[in-house]
Steps between C-alpha positions, in 0.01 A plus 500: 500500500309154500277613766427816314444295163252194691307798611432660133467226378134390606393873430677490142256178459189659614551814267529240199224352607282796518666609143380200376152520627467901364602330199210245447213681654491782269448273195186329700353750663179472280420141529541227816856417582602207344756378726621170295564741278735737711651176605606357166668841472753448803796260432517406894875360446581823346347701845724329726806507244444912525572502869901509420409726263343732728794425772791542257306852386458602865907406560577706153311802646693527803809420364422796250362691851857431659726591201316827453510579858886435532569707161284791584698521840814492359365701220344757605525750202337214333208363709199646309675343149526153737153550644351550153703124400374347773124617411517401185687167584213378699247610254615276300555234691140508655366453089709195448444309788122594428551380151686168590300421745159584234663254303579239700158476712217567208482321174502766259263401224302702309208453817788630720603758286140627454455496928841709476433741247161539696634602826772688377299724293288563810765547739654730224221725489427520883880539568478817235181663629630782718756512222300574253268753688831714599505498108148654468558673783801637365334637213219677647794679734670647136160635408355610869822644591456493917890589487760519276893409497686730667172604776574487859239295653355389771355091458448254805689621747783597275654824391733554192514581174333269173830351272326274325135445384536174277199237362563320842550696777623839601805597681605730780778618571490637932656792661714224660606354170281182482368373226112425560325268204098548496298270266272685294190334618578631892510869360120571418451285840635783723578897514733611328648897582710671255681793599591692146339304274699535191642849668884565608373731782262350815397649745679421846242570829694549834343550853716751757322475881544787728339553822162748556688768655696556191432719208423329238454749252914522529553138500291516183715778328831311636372141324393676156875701507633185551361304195478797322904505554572166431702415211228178361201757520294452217423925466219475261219365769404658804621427862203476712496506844208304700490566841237307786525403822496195655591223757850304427573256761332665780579853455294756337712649219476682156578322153626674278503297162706622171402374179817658225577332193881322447641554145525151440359239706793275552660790739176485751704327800778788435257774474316384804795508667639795384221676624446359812901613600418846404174523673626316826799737499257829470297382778759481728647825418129677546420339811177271354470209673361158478156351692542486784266435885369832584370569834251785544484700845072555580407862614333450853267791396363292237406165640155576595508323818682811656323753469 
């Protein structure tokens, strides 16, 4: 523990001393340092009386650290309650041992004050920046509308469905239940794809692959019976079937992509699947079958070279 504590310590004493310096530089940036100044500030008996401080703060944490640790173990039910203590425990503690160690190392007359007050109200407003262009951001989102709560959407990377569009941030809620928080600002910053947009129904593409010696006008009539057939088919849009052929992995097969609408777009992943049973299922029992290497016998008659 002592080890752990006389190796803090020296960074705990170069953070104060770099929160000290933010704090006088702000006030004269505009003019030459005055460095007797800055010095009158500092109550150099009071800097080295902060070093227990800053070691008895360090041993609190820990302690706090340990306790939590144990209880949340033994507590399981419990641990995000403890965890939350714990958080909010060393919040705390990290402001007073900044303010008792403030007031032991600087004078704090009304020059002090002013230097204070100074870099606080900068380090405010540059601390608050992104915060308050989420805000503005925020409010263009309620008027430009890219999505709306309740859309399923696709933003970096992620894929779920908008629970939440606050003066902040929006959130997400996945197809594997996690919670995703985007700031406001990062929205206009990328592409965003919404899949209803304000709609129940969406419209759910699926590709089927079968090889080139199959008919795929039949594959194509088994896939549209099968979404046609499913019980989250959205009836009032068409099912079209687009059909092209291509190269998947080193064979030459045919895609066949289906493009029906689901009644409500939190039953895509059972729709897709739905359909995908019934259409696996009628392609085995017609005979279609998937790509596959095809080798092709050459006539003798017509390779040139024989004749």
């Amino acid at each position: 523990m002592i080890s752990r504590l006389s190796v803090r310590a020296p960074r705990l004493c170069c953070f104060f001393g770099a929160v000290l310096l933010l704090l006088t530089v702000p006030a004269y940036a505009q003019d030459a340092p005055d460095l007797g100044r800055i010095a009158e500030l500092i109550r150099w008996g009071g800097v080295f009386a902060s070093i227990p401080v800053l070691i008895g703060a360090l041993f609190l944490i820990r302690l706090i650290e340990n306790i939590g640790g144990r209880l949340g173990s033994q507590f399981s039910n419990r641990r995000p309650t403890i965890q939350k203590v714990q958080t909010t425990a060393r919040f705390f503690i990290y402001i007073a041992t900044l303010i008792v160690t403030l007031g032991l190392s600087v004078r704090l007359d009304s020059t002090a004050l002013t230097v204070i007050g100074g870099a606080l109200a900068f380090s405010i407003g540059f601390a608050l920046r992104d915060v308050v262009a989420s805000f503005i951001a925020g409010i263009t989102i309620m008027f430009d509308r890219p999505f709306q709560v309740g859309d399923r959407v696709s933003y970096g990377g992620e894929y779920g469905d908008i629970i939440k569009i606050g003066l902040r941030s929006v959130r997400m809620n996945t197809l594997d239940h996690n919670i995703i928080t985007i700031p406001n600002n990062n929205v206009f910053t990328g592409v965003t794809s919404s899949g209803n947009y304000g709609e129940l129904e969406m419209q759910v593409p699926m590709d089927f692959y079968i090889g080139v010696d199959q008919d795929p006008k039949l594959a194509a009539e088994i896939i549209r019976e099968a979404c046609l057939t499913s019980p989250y088919i959205f009836l009032d849009e068409p099912v079209p079937i687009l059909i092209k052929q291509e190269i998947l992995q080193n064979y030459v097969a045919i895609n066949l992509k289906a493009r029906p609408y689901v009644f409500d777009c939190k039953y895509e992943k059972p729709f897709e699947t739905d359909v995908h049973f019934r259409v696996l299922e009628a392609f085995r029992e017609r005979g279609i079958g998937s790509p596959a290497v095809l080798h092709r016998s050459i006539d003798p008659a017509a390779n040139p070279e024989n004749r």
